[in-house]
C-alpha positions in Angstrom: 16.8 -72.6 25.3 16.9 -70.1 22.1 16.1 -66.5 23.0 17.4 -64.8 19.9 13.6 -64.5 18.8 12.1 -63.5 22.0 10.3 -60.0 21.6 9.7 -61.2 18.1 13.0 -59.8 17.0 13.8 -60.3 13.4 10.8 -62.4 12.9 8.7 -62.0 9.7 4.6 -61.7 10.4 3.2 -60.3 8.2 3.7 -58.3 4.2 3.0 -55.2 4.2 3.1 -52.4 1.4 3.1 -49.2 3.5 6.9 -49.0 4.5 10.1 -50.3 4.8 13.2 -49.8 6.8 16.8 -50.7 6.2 18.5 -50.6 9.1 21.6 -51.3 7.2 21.6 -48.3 4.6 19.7 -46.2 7.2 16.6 -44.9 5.3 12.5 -45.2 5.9 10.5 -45.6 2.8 6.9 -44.9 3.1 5.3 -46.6 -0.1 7.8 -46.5 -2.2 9.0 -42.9 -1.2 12.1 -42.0 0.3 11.2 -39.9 3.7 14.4 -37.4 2.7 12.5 -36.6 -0.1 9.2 -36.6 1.4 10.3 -34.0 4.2 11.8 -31.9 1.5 8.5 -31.8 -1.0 5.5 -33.0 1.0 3.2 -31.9 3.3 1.2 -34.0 6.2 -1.9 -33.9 4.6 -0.4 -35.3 1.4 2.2 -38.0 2.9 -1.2 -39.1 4.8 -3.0 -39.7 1.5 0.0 -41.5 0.8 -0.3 -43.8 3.7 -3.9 -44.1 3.4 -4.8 -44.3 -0.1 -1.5 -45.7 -1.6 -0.4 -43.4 -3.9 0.1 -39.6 -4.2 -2.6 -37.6 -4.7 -3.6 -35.1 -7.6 -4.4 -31.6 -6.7 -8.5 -32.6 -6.5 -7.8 -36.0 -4.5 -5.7 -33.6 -2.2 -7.9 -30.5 -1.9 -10.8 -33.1 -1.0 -8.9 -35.1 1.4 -8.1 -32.1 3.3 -11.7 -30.6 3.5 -12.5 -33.6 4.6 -9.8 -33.5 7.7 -11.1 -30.1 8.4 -14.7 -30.9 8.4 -13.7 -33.9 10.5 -12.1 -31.7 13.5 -14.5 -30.8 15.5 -15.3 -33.0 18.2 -18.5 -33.7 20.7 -19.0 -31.3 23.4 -20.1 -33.9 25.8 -16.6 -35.5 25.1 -15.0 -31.8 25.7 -17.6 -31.4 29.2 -16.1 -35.2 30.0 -12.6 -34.1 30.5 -13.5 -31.3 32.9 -14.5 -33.8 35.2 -10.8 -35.5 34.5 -7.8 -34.7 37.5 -5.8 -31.9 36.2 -3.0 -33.9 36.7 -3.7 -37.1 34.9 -1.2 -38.1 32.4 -2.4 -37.5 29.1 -1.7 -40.5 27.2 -4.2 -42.1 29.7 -6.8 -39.0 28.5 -6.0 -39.9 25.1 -6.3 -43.5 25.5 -10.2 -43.2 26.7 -11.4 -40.7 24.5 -10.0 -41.9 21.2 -11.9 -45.3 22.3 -15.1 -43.3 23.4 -15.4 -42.2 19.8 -17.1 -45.3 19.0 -19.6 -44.0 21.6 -20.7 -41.0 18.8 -19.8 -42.4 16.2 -20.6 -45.4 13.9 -18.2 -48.0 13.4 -19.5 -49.7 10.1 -16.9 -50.1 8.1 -17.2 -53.1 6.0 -16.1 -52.0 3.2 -12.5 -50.5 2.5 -13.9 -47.0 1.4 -16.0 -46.7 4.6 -12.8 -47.3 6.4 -11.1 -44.6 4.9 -13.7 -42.3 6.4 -13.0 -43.9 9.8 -9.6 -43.0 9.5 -10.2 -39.4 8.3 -12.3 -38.7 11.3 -9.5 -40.5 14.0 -7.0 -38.4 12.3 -9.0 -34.9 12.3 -9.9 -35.7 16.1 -6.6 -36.5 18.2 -5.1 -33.1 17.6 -8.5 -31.8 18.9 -8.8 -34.1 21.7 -5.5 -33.3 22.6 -5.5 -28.9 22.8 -8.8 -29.4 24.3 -7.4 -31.4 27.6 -3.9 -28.9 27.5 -6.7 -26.1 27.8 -8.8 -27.5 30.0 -6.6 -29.0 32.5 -4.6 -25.5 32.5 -8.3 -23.5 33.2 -8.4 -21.6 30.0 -11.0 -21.6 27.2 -11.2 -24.0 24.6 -9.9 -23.1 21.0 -12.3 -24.0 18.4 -10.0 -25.7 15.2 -9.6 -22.7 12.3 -10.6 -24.4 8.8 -8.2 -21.8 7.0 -4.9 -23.3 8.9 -3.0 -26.7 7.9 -3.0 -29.9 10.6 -0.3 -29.2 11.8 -0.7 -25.4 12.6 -4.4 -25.9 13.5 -3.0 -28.3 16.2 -0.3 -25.3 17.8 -3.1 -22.8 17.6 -6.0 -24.7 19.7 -3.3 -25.5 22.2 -1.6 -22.1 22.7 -4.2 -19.5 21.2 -2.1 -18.3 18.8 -1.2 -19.0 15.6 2.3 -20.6 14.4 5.0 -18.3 12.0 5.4 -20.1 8.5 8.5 -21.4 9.9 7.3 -23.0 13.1 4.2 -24.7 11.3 6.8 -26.1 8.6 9.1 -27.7 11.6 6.5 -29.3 13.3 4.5 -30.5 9.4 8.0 -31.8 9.4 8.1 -33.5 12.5 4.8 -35.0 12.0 6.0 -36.1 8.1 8.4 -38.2 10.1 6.6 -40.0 12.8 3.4 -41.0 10.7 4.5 -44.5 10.2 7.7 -47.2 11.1 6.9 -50.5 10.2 5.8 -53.5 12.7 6.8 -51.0 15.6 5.2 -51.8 19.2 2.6 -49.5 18.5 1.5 -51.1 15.0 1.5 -54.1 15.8 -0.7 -53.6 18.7 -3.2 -52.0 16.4 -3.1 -54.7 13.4 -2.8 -57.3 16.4 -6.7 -56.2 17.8 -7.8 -55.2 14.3 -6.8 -58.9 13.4 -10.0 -60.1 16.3 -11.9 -57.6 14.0 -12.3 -55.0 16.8 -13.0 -51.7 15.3 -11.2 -49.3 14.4 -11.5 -47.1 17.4 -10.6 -49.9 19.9 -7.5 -50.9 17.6 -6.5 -47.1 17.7 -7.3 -46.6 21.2 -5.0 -50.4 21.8 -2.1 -48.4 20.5 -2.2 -45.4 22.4 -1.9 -47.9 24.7 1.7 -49.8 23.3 2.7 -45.9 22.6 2.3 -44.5 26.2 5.7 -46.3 27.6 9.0 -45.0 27.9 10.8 -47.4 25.8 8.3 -46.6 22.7 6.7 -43.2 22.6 7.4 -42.1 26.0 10.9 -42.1 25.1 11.3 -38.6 23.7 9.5 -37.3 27.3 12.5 -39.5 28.8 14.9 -37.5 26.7 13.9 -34.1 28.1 14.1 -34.6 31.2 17.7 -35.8 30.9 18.4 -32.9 29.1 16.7 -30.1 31.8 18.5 -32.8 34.6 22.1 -31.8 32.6 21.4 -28.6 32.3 24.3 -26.9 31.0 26.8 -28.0 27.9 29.7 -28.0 30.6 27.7 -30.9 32.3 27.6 -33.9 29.5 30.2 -35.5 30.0 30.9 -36.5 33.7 26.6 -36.7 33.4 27.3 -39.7 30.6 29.9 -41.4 31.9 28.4 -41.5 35.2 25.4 -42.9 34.0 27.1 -45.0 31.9 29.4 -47.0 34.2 26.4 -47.6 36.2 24.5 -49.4 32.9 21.8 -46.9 32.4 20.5 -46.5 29.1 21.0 -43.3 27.5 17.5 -42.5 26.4 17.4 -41.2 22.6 20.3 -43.1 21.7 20.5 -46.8 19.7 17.5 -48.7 18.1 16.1 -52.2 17.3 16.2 -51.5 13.7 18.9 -48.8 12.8 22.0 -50.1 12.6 23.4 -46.3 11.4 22.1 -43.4 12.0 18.2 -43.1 12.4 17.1 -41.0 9.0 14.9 -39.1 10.7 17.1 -38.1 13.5 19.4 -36.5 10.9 16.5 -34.3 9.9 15.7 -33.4 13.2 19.0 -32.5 13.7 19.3 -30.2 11.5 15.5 -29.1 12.5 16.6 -28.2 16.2 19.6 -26.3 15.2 18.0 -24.3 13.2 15.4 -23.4 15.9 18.1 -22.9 18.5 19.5 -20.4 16.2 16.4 -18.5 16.2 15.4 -18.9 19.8 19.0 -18.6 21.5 18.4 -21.6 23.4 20.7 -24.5 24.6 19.1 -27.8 23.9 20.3 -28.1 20.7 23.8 -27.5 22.0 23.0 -30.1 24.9 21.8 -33.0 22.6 24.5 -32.7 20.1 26.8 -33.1 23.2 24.9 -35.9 24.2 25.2 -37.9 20.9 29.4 -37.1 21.1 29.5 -38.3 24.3 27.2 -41.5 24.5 29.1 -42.4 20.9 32.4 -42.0 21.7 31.8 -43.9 25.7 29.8 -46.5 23.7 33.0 -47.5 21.6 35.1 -46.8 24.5 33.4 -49.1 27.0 31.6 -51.7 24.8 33.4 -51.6 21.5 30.5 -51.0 19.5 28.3 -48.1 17.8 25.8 -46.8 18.8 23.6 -43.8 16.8 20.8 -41.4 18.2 17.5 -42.5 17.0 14.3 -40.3 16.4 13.8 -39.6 20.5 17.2 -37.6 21.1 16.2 -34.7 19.1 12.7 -34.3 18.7 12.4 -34.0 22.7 14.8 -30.6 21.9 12.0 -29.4 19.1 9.1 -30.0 20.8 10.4 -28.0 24.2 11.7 -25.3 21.6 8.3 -24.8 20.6 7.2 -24.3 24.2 5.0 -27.8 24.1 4.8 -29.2 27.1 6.7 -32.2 28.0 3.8 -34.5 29.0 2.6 -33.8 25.4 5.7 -35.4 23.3 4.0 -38.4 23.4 0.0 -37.7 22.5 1.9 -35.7 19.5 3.8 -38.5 18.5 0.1 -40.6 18.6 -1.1 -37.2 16.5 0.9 -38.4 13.4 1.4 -41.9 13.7 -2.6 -42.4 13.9 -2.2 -42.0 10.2 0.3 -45.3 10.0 -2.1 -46.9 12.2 -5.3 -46.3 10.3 -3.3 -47.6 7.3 -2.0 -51.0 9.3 -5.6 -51.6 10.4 -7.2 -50.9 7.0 -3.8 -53.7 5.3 -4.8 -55.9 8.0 -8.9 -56.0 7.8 -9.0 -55.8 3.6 -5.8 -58.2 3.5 -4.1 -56.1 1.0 -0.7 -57.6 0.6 -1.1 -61.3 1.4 -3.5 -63.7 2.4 -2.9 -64.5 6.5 -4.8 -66.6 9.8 -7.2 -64.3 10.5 -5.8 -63.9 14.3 -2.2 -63.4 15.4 -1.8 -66.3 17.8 2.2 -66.4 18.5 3.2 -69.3 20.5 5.0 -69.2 24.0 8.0 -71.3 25.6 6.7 -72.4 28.8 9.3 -72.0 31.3 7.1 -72.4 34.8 6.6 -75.2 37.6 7.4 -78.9 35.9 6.3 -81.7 38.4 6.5 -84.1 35.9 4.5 -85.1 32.8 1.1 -85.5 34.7 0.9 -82.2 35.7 1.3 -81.1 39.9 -0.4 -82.6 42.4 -3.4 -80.4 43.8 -3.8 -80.8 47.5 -6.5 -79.4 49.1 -5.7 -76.3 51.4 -5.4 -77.5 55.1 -2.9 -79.9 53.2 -0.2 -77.5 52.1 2.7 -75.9 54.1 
């Protein structure tokens, strides 16, 4: 039996005009726009017009869309009374998970037409950051931050978690960060969300579906995965024999290789260069760690298996994000915080049918590989017949 397509590896869907990878070349286009040049000229609010609306805005469409996201921040109070009653030590994805779907509780889900949809995915993309500070306050006892009209997403989003507001510098890393994680293709994740949004669910449960696909450690949990391997190494000194030992015992190396990539991840070199510079400023190691991490794992890759490997957008954006004193638990709800915007615009391609007509349902086929008895089927026997 074939396996080369199982996981749907390789396998054309669906068209799509939001982005494009080549693995090959190593870059990430997001309609049309190299992200090297996005990350060096845009902001989140505009590369999520981008996604959204399919084209750059002017300064009007821009200065709109952004009142918009800040009139759009706020959420219910009930929602925020809800998560008291929450453990303290739930995971947060799973916090996420519920409350992005319990939107559709407050708010209405009409969207038949693509311009009402736009508004849906406005107010999902002003909400998560929300959602998100309020549960890191609540669950740590302190008072809720209210979201400050005057700051950008991505700053807004540092201030209601920690009470105070980012330096120019920090809120451009992390507008940075956010740039580079708002959309990747058919990734588990995005397909999830255009998979439910293809049974016409709404928009909330499609969302909700891939917080869902995002929460595990080989997809968005990955970058949690890496930071723990990094505070379990500990010290520079400590790579190596940590590598190889892992290594010869055929555990994965968490940050490092990906389905697509077949060079370096694009993003990961900008987050390289992004942690180093914040490990200059805060006299911290992990920068120093990771890069030792990425010799290491690439030079016992070629040693041991004869083949490359490259780090991928995981290995150092788990560095940042500690840098910035998140906590770990929230690497993943802050990767769902930009790549809502990539999912909005999946399920908007998939409900409006933008690039190409398609079944209206995914319905993938399966090879069958269970209990044959013959070409009848199994005999049933009755229960005080069987062994």
């Amino acid at each position: 039996m074939e396996t080369k397509n199982i996981g749907l590896r390789g396998i054309e869907i669906a068209d799509t005009k939001i982005s494009n990878i080549d693995g090959e070349k190593g870059k990430l286009i997001y309609r049309g726009y190299d992200i090297f040049d996005l990350t060096k000229n845009s902001t989140f609010e505009e590369t999520a017009y981008l996604l959204i609306y399919d084209e750059l805005p002017n300064k009007h469409q821009l200065n709109e869309f952004n009142a918009k996201l800040v009139d759009a921040r706020n959420i219910p109070k009930q929602m925020q009374k809800n998560m008291a009653n929450w453990r303290k030590d739930a995971d947060p994805m799973d916090m996420l998970q519920a409350f992005v779907a319990a939107l559709a509780g407050y708010f209405d889900e009409e969207f038949s037409t693509k311009e009402a949809s736009h508004d849906r995915a406005i107010n999902i993309i002003a909400k998560i950051p929300t959602i998100i500070a309020s549960w890191q306050r609540i669950r740590n006892g302190l008072e809720i931050v209210e979201p400050d009209p005057s700051l950008s997403h991505a700053a807004d989003f540092l201030y209601m978690m920690s009470g105070k507001k980012p330096t120019p510098e920090v809120e451009k890393i992390f507008d940075v960060c956010l740039i580079l994680h708002a959309d990747h293709t058919f990734n588990a994740s995005t397909f999830t969300a255009r998979q439910v949004a293809s049974t016409r669910a709404h928009m909330y449960s499609a969302t909700s579906a891939a917080i869902g696909a995002l929460s595990g450690e080989l997809h968005g949990g990955a970058n949690t995965e890496v930071m723990k391997m990094l505070v379990d190494i500990g010290e520079v000194e400590k790579v190596e024999a940590w590598i190889k030992e892992k290594m010869s015992k055929g555990d994965r190396i968490m940050g490092m290789g990906h389905a697509v990539y077949k060079t370096y991840d694009p993003r990961a070199q900008i987050l390289k260069e992004l942690s180093r510079k914040l490990a200059e400023e805060t006299k911290e190691i992990w920068y120093a760690i990771t890069e030792k991490v990425e010799t290491v794992t690439i030079s016992e890759m070629k040693l041991q298996k004869g083949r490359d490997i490259y780090p991928n957008v995981d290995l150092y954006s788990a560095s940042i994000y500690y840098m910035l004193k998140i906590p770990v638990d929230l690497n993943t709800p802050i990767f769902a915080i930009s790549r809502v915007v990539g999912w909005a615009a999946h399920i908007i391609e998939e409900k409006f049918a933008e690039a190409a007509p398609k079944p209206a349902l995914y319905r993938p086929k399966a090879a069958y590989v269970g209990k044959y008895c013959g070409p009848e089927g199994c005999e049933y026997k009755s229960l005080d017949l069987r062994k």
